[in-house]
DSSP file (Angstrom, degrees, kcal/mol; ACC not computed):
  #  RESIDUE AA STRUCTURE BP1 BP2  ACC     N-H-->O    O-->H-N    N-H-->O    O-->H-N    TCO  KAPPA ALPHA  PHI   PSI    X-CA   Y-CA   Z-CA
    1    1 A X     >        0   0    0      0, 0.0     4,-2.7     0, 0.0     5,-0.1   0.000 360.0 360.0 360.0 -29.4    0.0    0.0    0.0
    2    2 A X  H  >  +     0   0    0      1,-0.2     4,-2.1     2,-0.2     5,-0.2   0.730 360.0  59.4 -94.1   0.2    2.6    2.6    0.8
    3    3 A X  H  > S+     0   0    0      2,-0.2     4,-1.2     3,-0.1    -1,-0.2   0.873 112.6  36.2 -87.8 -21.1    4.3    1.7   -2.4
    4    4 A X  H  > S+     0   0    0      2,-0.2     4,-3.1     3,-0.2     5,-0.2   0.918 116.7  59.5 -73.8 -42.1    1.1    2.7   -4.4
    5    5 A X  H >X S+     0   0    0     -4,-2.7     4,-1.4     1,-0.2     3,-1.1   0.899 113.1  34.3 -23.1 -83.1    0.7    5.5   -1.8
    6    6 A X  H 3X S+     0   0    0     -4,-2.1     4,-2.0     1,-0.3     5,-0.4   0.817 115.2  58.4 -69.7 -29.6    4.1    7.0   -2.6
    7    7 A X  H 3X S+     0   0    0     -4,-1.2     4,-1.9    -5,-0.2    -1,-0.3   0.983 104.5  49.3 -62.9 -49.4    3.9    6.1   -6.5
    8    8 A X  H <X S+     0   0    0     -4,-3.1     4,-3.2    -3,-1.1     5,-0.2   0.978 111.9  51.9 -59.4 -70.4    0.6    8.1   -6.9
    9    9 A X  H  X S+     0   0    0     -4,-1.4     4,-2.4    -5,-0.2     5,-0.3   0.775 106.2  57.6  -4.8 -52.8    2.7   11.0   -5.0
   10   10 A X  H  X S+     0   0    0     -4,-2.0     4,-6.7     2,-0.2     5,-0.4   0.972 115.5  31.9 -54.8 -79.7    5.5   10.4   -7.7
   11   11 A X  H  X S+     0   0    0     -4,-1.9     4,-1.8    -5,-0.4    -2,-0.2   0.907 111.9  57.0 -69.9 -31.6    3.3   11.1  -10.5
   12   12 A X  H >X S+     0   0    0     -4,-3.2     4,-1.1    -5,-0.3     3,-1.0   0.987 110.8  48.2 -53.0 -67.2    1.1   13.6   -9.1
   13   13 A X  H 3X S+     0   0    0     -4,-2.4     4,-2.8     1,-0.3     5,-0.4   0.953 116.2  51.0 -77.2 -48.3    4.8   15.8   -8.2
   14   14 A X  H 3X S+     0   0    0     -4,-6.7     4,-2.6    -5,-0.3    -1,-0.3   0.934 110.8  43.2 -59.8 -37.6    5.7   15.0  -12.4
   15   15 A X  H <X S+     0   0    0     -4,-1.8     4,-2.6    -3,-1.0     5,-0.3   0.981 118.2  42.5 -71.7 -55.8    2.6   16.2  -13.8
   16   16 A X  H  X S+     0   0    0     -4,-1.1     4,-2.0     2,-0.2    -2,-0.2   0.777 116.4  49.7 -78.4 -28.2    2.8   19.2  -11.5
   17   17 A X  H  X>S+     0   0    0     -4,-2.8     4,-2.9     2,-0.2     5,-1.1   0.987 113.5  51.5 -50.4 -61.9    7.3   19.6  -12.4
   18   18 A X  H  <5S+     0   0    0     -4,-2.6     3,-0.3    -5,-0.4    -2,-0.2   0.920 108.0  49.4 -51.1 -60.0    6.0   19.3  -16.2
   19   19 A X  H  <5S+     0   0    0     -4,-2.6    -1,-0.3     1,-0.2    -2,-0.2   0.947 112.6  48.8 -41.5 -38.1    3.2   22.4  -15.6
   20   20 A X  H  <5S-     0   0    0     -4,-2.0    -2,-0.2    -5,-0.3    -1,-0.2   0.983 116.3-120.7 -69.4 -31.1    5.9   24.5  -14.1
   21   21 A X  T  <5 +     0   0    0     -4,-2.9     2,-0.3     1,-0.4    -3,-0.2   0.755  67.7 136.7  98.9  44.3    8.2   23.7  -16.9
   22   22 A X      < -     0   0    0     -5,-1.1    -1,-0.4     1,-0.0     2,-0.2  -0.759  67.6 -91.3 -96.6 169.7   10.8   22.2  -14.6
   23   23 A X        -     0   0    0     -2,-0.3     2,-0.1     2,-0.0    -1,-0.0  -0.487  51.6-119.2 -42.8 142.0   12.9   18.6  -15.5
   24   24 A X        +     0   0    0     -2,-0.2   -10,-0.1     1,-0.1    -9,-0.0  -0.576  53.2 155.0 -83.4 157.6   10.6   16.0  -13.8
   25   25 A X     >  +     0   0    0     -2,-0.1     4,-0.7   -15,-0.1    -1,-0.1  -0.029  46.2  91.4-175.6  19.6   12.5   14.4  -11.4
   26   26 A X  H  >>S+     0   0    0      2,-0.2     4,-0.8     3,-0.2     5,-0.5   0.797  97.2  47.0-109.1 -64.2    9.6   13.0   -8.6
   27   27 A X  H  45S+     0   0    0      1,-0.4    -1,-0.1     2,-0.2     5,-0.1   0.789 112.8  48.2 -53.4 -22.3    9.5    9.1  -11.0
   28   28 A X  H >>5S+     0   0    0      2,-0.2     3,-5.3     3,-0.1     4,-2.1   0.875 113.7  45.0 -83.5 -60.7   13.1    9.1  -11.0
   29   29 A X  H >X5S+     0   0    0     -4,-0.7     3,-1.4     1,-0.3     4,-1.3   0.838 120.1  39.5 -42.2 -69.4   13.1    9.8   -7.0
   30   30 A X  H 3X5S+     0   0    0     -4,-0.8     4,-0.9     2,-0.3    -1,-0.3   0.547 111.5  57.0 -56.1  -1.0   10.3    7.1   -6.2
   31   31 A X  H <><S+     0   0    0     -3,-5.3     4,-3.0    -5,-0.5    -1,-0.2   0.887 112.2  42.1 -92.8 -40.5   12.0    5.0   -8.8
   32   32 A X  H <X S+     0   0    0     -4,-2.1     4,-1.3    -3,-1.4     5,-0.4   0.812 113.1  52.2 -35.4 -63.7   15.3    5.6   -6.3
   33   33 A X  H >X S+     0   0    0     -4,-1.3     4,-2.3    -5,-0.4     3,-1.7   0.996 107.1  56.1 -54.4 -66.1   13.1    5.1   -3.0
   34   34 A X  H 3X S+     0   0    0     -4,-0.9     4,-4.2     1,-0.3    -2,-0.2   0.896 114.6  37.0 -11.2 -80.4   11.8    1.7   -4.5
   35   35 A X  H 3<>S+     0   0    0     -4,-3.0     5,-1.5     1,-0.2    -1,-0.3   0.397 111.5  53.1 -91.3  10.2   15.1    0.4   -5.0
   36   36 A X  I <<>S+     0   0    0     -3,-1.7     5,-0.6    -4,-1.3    -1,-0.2   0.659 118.8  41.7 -75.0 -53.2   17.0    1.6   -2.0
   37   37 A X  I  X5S+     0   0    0     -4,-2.3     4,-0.6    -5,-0.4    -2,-0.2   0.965 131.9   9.3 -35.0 -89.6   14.2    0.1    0.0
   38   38 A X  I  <5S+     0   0    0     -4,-4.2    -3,-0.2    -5,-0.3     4,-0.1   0.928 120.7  49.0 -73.7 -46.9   13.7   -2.9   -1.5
   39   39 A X  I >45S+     0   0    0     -4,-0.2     3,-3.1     2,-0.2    -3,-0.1   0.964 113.4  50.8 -57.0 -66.5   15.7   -4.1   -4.1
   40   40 A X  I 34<S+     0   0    0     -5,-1.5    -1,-0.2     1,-0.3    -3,-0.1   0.676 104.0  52.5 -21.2 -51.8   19.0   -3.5   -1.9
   41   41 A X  T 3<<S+     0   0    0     -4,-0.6     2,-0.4    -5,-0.6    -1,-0.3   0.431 119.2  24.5 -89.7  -8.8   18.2   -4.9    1.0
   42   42 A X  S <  S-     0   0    0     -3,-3.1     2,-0.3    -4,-0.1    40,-0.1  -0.954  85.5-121.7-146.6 164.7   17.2   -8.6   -0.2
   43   43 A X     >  -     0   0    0     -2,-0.4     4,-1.3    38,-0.1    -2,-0.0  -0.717  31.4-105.6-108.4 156.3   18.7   -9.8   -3.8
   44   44 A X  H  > S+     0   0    0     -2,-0.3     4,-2.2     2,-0.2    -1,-0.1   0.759 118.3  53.4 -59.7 -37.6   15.9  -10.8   -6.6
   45   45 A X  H  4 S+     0   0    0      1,-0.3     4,-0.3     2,-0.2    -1,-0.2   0.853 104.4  49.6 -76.2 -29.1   16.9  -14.5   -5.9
   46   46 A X  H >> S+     0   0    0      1,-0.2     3,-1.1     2,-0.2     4,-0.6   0.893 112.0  45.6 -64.9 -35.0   16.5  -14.4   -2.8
   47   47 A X  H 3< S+     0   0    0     -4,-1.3     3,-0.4     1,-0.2    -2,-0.2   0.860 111.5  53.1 -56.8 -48.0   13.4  -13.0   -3.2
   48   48 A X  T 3< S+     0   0    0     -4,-2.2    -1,-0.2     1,-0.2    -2,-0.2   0.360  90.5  83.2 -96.0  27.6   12.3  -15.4   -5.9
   49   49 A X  T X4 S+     0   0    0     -3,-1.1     3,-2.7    -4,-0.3     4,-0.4   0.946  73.9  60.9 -63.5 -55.9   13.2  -17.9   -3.8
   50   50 A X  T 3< S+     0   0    0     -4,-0.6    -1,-0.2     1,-0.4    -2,-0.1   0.335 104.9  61.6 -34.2  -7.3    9.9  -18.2   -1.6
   51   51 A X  T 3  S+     0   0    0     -3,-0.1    -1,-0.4     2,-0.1    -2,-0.2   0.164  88.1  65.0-127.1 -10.1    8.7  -18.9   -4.9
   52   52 A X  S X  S+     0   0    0     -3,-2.7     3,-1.8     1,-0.1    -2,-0.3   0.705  73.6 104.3-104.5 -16.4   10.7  -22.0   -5.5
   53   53 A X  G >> S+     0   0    0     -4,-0.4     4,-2.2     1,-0.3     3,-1.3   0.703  71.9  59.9 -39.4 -46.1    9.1  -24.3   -2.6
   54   54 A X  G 34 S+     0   0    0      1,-0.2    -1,-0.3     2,-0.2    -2,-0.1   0.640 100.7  46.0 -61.2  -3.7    7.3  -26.1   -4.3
   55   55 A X  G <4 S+     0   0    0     -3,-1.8    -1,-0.2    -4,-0.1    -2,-0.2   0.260 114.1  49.3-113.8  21.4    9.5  -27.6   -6.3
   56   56 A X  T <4 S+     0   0    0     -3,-1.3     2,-2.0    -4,-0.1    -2,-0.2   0.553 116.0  42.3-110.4 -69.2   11.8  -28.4   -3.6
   57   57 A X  S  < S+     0   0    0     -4,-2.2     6,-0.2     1,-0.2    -2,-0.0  -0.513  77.8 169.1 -87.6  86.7    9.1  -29.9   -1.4
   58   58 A X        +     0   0    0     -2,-2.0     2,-0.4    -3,-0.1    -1,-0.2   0.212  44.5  68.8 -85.3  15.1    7.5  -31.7   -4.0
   59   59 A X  S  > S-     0   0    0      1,-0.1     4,-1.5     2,-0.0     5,-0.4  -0.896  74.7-132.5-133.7 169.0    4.9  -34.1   -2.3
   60   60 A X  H  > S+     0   0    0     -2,-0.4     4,-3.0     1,-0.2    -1,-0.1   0.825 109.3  67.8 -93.4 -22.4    1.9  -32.7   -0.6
   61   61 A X  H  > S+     0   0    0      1,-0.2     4,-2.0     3,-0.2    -1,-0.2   0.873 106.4  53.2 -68.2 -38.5    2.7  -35.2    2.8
   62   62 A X  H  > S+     0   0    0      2,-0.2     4,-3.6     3,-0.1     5,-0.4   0.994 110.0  38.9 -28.8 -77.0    6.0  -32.4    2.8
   63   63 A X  H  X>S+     0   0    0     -4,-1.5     4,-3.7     1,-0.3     5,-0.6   0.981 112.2  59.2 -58.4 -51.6    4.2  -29.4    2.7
   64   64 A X  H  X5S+     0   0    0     -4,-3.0     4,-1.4    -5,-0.4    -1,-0.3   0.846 117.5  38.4 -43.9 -55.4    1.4  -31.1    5.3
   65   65 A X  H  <5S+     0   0    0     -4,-2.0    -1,-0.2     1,-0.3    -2,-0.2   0.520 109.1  49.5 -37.8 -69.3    4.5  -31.5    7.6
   66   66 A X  H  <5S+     0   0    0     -4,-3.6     3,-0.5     2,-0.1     4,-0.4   0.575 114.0  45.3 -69.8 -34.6    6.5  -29.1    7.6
   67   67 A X  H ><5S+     0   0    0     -4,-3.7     3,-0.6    -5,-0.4    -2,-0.2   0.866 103.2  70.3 -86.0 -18.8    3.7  -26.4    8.1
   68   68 A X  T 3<<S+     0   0    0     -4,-1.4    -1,-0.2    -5,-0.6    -3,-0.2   0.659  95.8  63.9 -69.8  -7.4    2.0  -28.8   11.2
   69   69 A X  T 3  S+     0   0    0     -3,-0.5     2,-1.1    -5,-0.1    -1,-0.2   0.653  77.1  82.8 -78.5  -7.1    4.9  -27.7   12.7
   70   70 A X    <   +     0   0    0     -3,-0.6     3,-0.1    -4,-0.4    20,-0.0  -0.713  47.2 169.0 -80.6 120.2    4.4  -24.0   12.9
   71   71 A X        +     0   0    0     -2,-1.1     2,-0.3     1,-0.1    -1,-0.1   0.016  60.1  47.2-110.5  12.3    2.2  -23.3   16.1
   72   72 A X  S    S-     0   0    0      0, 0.0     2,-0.1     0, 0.0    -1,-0.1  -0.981  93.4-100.0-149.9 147.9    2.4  -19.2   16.6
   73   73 A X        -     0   0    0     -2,-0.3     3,-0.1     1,-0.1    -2,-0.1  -0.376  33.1-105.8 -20.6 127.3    1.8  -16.8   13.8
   74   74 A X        -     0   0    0     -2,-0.1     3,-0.1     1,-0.1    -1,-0.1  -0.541  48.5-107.0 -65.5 154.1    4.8  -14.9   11.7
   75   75 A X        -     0   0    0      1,-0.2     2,-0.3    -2,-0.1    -1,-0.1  -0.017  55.7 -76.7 -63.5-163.9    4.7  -11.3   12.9
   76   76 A X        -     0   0    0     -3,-0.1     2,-0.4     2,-0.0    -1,-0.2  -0.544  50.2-172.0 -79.3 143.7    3.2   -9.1   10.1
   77   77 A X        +     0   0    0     -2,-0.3     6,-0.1    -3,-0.1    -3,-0.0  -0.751  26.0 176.2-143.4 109.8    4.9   -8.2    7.5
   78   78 A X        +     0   0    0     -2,-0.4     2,-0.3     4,-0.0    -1,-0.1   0.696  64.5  89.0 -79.2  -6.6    4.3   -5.9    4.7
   79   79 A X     >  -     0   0    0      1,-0.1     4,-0.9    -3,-0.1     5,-0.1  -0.633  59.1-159.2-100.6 122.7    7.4   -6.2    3.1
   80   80 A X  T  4 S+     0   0    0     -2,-0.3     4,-0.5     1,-0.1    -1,-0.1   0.914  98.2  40.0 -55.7 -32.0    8.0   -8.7    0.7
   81   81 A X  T  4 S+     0   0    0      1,-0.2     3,-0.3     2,-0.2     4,-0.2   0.780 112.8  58.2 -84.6 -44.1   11.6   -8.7    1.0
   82   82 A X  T >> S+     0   0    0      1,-0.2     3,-1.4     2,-0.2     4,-0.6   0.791  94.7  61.6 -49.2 -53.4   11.3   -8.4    4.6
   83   83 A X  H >X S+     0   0    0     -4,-0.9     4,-1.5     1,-0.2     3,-1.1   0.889  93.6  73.7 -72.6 -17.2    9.1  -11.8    5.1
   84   84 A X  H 3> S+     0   0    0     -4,-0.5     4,-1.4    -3,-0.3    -1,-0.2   0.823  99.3  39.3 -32.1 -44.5   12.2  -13.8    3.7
   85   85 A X  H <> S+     0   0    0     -3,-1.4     4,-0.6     2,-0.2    -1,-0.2   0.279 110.4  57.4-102.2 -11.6   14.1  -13.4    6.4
   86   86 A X  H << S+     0   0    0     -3,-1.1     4,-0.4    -4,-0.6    -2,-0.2   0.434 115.6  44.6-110.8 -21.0   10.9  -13.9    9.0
   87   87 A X  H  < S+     0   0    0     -4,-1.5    -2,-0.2     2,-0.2    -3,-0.1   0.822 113.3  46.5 -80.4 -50.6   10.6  -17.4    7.0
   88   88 A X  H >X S+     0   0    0     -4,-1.4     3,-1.5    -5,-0.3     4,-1.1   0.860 105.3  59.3 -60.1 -34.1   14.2  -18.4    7.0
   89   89 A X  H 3X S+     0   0    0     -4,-0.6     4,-2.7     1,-0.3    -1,-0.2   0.882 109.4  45.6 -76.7 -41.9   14.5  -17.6   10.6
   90   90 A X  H 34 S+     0   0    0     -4,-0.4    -1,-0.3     1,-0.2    -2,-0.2   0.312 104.7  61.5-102.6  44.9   11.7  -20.3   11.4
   91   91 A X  H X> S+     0   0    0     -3,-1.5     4,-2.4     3,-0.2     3,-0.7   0.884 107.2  41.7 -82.9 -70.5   13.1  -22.5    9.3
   92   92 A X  H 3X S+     0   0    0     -4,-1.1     4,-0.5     2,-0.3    -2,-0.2   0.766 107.8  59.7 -19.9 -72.3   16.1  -22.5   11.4
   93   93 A X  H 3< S+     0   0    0     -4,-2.7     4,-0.3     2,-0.1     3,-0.3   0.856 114.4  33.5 -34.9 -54.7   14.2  -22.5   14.2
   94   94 A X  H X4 S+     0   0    0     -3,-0.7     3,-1.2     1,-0.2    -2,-0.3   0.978  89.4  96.6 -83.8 -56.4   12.3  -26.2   13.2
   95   95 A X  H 3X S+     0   0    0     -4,-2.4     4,-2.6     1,-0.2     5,-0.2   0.413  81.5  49.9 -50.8 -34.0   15.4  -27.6   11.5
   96   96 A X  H 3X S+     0   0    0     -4,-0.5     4,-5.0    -3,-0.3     5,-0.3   0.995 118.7  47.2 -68.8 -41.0   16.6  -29.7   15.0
   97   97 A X  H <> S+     0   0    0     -3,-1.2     4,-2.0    -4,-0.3     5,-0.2   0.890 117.8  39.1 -19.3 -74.7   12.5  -30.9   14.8
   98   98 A X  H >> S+     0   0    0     -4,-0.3     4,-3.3     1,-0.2     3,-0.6   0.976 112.6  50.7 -63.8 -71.4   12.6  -31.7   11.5
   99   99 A X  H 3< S+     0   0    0     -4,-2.6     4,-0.4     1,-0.2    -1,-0.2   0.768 119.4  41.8 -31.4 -32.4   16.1  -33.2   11.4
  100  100 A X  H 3< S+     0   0    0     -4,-5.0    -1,-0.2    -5,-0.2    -2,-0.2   0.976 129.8  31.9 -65.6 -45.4   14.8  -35.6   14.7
  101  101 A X  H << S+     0   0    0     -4,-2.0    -3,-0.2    -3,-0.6    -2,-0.2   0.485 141.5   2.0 -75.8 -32.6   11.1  -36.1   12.7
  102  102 A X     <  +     0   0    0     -4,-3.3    -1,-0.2    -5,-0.2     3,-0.2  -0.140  54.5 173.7-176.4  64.7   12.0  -36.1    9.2
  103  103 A X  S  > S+     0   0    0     -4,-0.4     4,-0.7     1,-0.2    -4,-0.1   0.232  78.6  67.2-100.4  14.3   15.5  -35.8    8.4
  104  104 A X  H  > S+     0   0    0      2,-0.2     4,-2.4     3,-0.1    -1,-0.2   0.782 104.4  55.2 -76.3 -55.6   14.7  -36.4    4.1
  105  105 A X  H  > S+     0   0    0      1,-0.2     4,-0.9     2,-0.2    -2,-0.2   0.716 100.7  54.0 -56.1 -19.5   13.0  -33.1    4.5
  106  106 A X  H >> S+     0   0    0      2,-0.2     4,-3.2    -4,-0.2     3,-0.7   0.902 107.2  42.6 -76.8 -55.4   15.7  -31.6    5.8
  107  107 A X  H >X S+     0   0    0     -4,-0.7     3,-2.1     1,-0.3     4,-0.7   0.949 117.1  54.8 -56.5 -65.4   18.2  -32.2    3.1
  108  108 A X  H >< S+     0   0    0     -4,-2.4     3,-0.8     1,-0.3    -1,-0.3   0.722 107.2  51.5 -31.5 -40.5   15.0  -31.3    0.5
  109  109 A X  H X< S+     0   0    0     -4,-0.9     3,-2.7    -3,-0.7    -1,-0.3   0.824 103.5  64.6 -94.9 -40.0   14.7  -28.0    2.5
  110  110 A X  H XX S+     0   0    0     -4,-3.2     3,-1.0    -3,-2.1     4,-0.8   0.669  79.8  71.6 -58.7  -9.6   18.4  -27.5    1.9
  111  111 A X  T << S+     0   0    0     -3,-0.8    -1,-0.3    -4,-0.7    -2,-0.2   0.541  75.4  81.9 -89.9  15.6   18.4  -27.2   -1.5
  112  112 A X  T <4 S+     0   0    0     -3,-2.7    -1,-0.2     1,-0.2    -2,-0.2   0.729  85.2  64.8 -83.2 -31.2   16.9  -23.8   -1.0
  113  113 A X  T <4 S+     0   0    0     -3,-1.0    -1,-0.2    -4,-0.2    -2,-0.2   0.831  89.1  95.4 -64.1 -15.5   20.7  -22.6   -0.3
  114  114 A X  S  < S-     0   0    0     -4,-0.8     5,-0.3     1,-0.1    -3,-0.0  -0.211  96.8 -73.0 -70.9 156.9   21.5  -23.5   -3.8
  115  115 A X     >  -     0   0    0      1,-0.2     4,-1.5     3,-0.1    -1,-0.1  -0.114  40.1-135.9 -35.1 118.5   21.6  -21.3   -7.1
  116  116 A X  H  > S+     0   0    0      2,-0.2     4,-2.4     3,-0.1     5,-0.2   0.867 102.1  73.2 -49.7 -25.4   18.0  -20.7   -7.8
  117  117 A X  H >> S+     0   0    0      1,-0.3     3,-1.5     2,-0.2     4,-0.6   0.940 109.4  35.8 -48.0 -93.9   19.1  -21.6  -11.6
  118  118 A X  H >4 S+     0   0    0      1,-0.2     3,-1.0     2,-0.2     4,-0.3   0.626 108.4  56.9 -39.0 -32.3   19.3  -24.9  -10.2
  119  119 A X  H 3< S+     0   0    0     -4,-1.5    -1,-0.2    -5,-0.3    -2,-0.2   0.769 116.6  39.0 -55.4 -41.8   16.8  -25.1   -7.9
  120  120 A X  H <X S+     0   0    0     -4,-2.4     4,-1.8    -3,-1.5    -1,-0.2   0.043  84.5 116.5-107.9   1.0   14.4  -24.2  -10.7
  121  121 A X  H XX S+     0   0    0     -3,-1.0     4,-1.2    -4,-0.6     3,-1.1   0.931  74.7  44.2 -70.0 -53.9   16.3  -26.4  -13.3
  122  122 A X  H 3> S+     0   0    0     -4,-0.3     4,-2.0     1,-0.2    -1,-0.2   0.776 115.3  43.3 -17.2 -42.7   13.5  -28.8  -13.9
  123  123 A X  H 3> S+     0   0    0      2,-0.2     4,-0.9    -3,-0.2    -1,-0.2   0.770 101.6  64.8 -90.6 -22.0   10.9  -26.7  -14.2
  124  124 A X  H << S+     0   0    0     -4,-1.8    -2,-0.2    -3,-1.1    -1,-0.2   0.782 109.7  55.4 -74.1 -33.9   13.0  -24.0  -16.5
  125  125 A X  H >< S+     0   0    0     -4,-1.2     3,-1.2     1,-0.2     5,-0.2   0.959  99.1  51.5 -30.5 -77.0   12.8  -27.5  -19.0
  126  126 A X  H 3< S+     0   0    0     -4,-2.0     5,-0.4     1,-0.3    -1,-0.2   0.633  95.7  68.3 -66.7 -29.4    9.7  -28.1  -19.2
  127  127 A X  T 3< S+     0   0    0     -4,-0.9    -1,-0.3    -5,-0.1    -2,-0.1   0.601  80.0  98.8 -54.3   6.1    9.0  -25.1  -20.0
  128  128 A X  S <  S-     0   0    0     -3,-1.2    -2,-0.1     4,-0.1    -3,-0.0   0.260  92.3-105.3 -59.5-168.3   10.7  -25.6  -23.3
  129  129 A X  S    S+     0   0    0     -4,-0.1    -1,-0.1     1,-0.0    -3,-0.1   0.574 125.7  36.0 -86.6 -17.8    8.7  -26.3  -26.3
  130  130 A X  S    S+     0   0    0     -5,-0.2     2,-0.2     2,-0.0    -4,-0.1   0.088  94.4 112.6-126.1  35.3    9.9  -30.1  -26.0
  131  131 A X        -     0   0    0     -5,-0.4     2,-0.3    -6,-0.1    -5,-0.1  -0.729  44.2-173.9-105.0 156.3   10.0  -30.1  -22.1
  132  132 A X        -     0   0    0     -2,-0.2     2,-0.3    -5,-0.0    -4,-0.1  -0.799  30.2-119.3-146.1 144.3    7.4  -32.5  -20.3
  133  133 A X              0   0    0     -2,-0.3   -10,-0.0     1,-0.1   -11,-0.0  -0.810 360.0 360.0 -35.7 116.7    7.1  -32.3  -16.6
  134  134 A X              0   0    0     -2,-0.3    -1,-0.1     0, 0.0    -3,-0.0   0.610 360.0 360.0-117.7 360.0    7.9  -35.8  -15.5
């Protein structure tokens, strides 16, 4: 929300630069806020990691497992970039669990440290035109 907030802001202050007959300069700033904010602080893979789980914990008996472990709510988080780090941390947190409980999962869970380019190398296949999910 506060990134649409500040974006409307942005473009409201360019349309009002352009009437005065200044250089516009408000899309460049918010373009600047953006990516000190966000981008900076967490890397795009890292980011599009959280997005790679399924195809690390590929069976649904996984997912069921690993999330029956979780008893308390993550705080809130508005931040995408931000909840990475609020995930990993109770990762970390269950890994002796998991290692006692379900120590296959663990090693699966690990492969989240790897290049996402690997991580995601199956599924970057099949996307070919002559790739098949198998």
């Amino acid at each position: 929300m506060i990134c649409g907030w500040r974006a409307g802001l942005a473009a409201a202050a360019a349309v009002r630069e352009e009437s005065a007959g200044i250089a516009p300069r408000a899309l460049a700033d918010y373009g600047r806020w953006w990516k000190e904010t966000y981008i900076e602080k967490c890397p795009h893979d890292a980011y599009l990691m959280n997005f790679a789980l399924p195809y690390v914990l590929d069976t649904e008996e996984d997912l069921n497992f690993l999330f029956s472990l979780i008893k308390e709510p993550l705080a809130p988080c508005w931040n995408p970039y931000g909840a990475i780090g609020l995930i990993g941390g109770l990762m970390q947190k269950l890994a002796p669990e998991i290692q006692a409980r379900q120590p296959g999962l663990l090693q699966k869970l690990g492969r989240m440290q790897l290049p996402m380019t690997e991580v995601l190398a199956r599924a970057t296949r099949a996307c070919g035109p002559e790739g098949e999910l198998q």
